[in-house]
C-alpha positions, 0 to 999 in steps of 0.5 A: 468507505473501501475495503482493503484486500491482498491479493495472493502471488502465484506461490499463494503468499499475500507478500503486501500484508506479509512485508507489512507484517515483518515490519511491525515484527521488527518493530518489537526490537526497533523503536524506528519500526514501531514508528513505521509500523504505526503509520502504516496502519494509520494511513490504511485506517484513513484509506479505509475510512475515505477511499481513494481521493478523485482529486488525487491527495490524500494526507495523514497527519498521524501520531507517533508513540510520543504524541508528536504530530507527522503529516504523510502524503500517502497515496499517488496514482502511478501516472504511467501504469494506470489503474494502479495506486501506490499507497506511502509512507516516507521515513526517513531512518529506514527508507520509503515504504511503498505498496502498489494497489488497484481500486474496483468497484463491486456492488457498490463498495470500493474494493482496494486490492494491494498486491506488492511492497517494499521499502525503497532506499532511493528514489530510482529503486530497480525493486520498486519497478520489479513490484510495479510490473508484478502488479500489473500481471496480477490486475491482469490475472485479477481481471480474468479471473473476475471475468470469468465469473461473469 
């Protein structure tokens, strides 16, 4: 079991959360977001309930407001910028939902800190680099801050 936190930015915003909830704001007016929307917060549920996977995978079979069953899978190390994690989501109307996230470990329980997120509309997205890099300044931030307690 992990805890899902979001870290603030430097002006104070948790932007992970916050674009997670603009879109299930926009899916009050489109059903495609709705749909997002819900398997967003399918595929948190399960990352919550389970953690991140030491093999690597983890898969989300989620249900849409129809009952019709779509499998997602939602997590992949980002292999050049270790620690981090992106958590996903592939819909293919809007585009590809992305999150980038650092897993500690603090007395015991699996803390997952999400830091940014968008949607991509390409594979080659310069905005998803520009979140990556902003991530890895927050873990360092993140990491001092916590070294400090110490």
């Amino acid at each position: 079991m992990a805890i899902i936190k979001y870290l603030e930015n430097e002006q104070g915003e948790q932007q992970a959360f916050d674009e997670i909830s603009k879109i299930a704001e926009k899916g009050k007016e489109y059903p495609l977001y709705a749909e997002l929307a819900s398997f967003i917060l399918q595929g948190l549920d399960l990352l919550e309930d389970v953690g991140v996977p030491p093999d690597g995978e983890l898969i989300l079979t989620g249900r849409n407001a129809k009952d019709h069953l779509r499998t997602f899978k939602i997590y992949k190390p980002l292999k050049h910028h270790s620690p981090l994690m992106e958590f996903r989501i592939n819909w293919e109307q809007i585009g590809a939902f992305r999150a980038i996230f650092f897993s500690i470990e603090k007395d015991g329980k699996e803390i997952l800190y999400f830091t940014r997120s968008l949607i991509k509309q390409s594979t080659s997205d310069p905005a998803f680099d520009k979140i990556i890099e902003e991530s890895e300044l927050m873990f360092r931030k993140f990491m001092i801050d916590q070294n400090k307690g110490d």
